[in-house]
C-alpha positions in Angstrom: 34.7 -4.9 1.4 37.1 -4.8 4.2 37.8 -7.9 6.2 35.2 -7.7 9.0 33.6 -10.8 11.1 29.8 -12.2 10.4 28.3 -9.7 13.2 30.0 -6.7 12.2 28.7 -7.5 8.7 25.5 -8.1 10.2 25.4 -4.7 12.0 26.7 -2.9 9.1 24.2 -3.9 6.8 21.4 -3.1 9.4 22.9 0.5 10.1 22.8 0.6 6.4 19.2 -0.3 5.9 18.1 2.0 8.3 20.0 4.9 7.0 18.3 3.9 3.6 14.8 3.8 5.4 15.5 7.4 6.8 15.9 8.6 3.0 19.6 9.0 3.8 21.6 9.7 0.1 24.6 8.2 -0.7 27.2 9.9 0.4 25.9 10.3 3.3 25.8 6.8 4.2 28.9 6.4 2.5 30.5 9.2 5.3 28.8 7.8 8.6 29.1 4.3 7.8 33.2 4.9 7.1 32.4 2.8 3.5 35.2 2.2 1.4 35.5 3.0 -2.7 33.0 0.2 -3.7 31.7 -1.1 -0.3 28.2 0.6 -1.2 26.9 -1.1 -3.9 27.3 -5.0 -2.4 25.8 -3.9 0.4 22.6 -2.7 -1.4 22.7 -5.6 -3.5 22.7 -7.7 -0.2 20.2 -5.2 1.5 17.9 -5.8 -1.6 18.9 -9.6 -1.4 17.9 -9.6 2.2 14.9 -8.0 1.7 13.3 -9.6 -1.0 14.2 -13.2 0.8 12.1 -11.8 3.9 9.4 -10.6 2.0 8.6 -13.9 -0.5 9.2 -16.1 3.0 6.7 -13.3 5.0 3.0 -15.1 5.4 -0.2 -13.2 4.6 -1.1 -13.2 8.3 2.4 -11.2 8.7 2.2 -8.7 5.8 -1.3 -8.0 7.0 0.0 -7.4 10.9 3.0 -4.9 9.5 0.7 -3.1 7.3 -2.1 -3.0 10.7 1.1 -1.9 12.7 1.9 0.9 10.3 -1.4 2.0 9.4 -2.4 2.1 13.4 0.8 4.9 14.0 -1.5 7.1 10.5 -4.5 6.8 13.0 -2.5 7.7 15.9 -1.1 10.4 14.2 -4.1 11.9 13.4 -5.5 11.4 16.6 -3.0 13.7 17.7 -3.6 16.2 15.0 -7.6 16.0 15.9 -6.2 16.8 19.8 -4.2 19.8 18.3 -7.1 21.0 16.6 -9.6 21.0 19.6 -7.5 23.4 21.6 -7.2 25.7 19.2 -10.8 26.6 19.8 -11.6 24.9 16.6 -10.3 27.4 14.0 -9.6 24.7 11.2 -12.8 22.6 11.7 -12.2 21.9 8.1 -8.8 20.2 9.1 -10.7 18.0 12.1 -13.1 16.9 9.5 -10.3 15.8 7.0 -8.8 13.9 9.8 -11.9 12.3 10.9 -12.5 11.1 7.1 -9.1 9.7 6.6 -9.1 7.7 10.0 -12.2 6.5 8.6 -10.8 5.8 5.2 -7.4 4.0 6.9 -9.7 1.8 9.2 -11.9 0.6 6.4 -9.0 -0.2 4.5 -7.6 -2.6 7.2 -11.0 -4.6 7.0 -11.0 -4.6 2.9 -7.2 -5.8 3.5 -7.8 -8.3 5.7 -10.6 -9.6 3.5 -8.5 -9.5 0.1 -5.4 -11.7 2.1 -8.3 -14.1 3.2 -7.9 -12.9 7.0 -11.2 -12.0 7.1 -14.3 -13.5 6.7 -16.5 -11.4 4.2 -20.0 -12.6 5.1 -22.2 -12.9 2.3 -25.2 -10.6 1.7 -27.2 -13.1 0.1 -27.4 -16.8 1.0 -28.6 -19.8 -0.7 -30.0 -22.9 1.2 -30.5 -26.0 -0.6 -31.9 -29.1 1.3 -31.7 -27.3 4.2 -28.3 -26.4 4.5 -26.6 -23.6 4.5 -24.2 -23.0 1.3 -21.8 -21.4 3.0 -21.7 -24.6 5.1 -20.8 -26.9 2.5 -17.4 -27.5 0.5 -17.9 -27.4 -3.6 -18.4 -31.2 -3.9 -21.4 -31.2 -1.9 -22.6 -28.1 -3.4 -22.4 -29.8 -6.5 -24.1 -32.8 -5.5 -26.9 -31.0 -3.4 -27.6 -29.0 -6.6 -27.2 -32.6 -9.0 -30.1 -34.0 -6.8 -32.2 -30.5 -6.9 -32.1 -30.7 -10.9 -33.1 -34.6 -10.9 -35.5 -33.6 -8.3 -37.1 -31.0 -10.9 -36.7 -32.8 -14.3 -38.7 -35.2 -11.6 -41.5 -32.4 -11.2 -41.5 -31.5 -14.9 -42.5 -35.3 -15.7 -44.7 -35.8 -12.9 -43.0 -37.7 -10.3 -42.8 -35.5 -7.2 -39.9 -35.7 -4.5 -40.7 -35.2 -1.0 -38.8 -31.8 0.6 -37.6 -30.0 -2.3 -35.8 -27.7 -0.4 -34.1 -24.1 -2.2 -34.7 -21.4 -0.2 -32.3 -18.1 -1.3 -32.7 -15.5 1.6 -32.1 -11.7 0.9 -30.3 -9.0 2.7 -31.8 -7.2 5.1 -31.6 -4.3 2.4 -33.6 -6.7 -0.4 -36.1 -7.0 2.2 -37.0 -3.1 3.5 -36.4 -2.4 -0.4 -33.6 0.3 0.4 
């Protein structure tokens, strides 16, 4: 590459990564960029460099906001379409449905998203409470302990002896319970 100073190299590799981004080919990055014989290739080993760096140092909370940010222009996008739709007096209702499904679709993909990078809190539909608390209150050693004591408690029972409060409640949805 041709002698250049830490900021041109800087904005030549971004005007190269967003040429790349546009889908533009070689040569034609090649031409507008004024590369030299050979200049290409370092810079998309750099660009891939780059990239990778940012992506393995990117936390979940980030990846999750850029894939919200992209996936909110798809809703707007069809939002628009939808709009296009309605004031052509509704001659592709079928195309105003399949736009209505897929915003659907996009939006309950943000939630299953969030939930898979740990963003969001999947509530449980089923609960357990033993002792009195609430499972989903209580970190794995105490569930194991509270659930130590409930077996000595009942290997208690089965010989006789009786402990006062035995306490294991499991609740059901509200599904379990109208039996849908």
């Amino acid at each position: 590459m041709a002698k250049r100073t830490d900021k041109e190299k800087k904005d030549l590799l971004l005007r190269f990564a967003r040429l790349l981004s546009e889908g533009v080919d070689r040569e034609d990055i090649e031409q507008t960029l004024a590369l030299a014989p050979g200049d290409y290739e370092p810079l998309l080993s750099k660009f891939y460099a780059e990239a990778e760096t940012s992506f393995k140092s990117r936390s979940n909370l980030r990846i999750y906001l850029d894939y919200i940010t992209r996936q909110s222009q798809f809703v707007r996008d069809l939002e628009r379409c939808k709009l296009g739709l309605e004031k052509s007096n509704w001659k592709n209702a079928q195309g105003y449905v399949a736009a209505v499904k897929v915003q659907s679709e996009i939006l309950d993909k943000l939630i299953t998203q969030g939930q898979d990078l740990g963003l969001i809190k999947k509530i449980a539909e089923k609960f357990v409470m033993v002792g009195g608390t609430d499972v989903r209150d209580m970190g794995l050693p105490e569930i194991n302990e509270a659930i130590e004591e409930e077996i000595i408690s009942v290997r208690k029972l089965q010989k006789g002896k009786r402990k006062k409060d035995n306490k294991v409640i499991m609740f059901r949805s509200n599904d379990d319970r109208t039996g849908s």
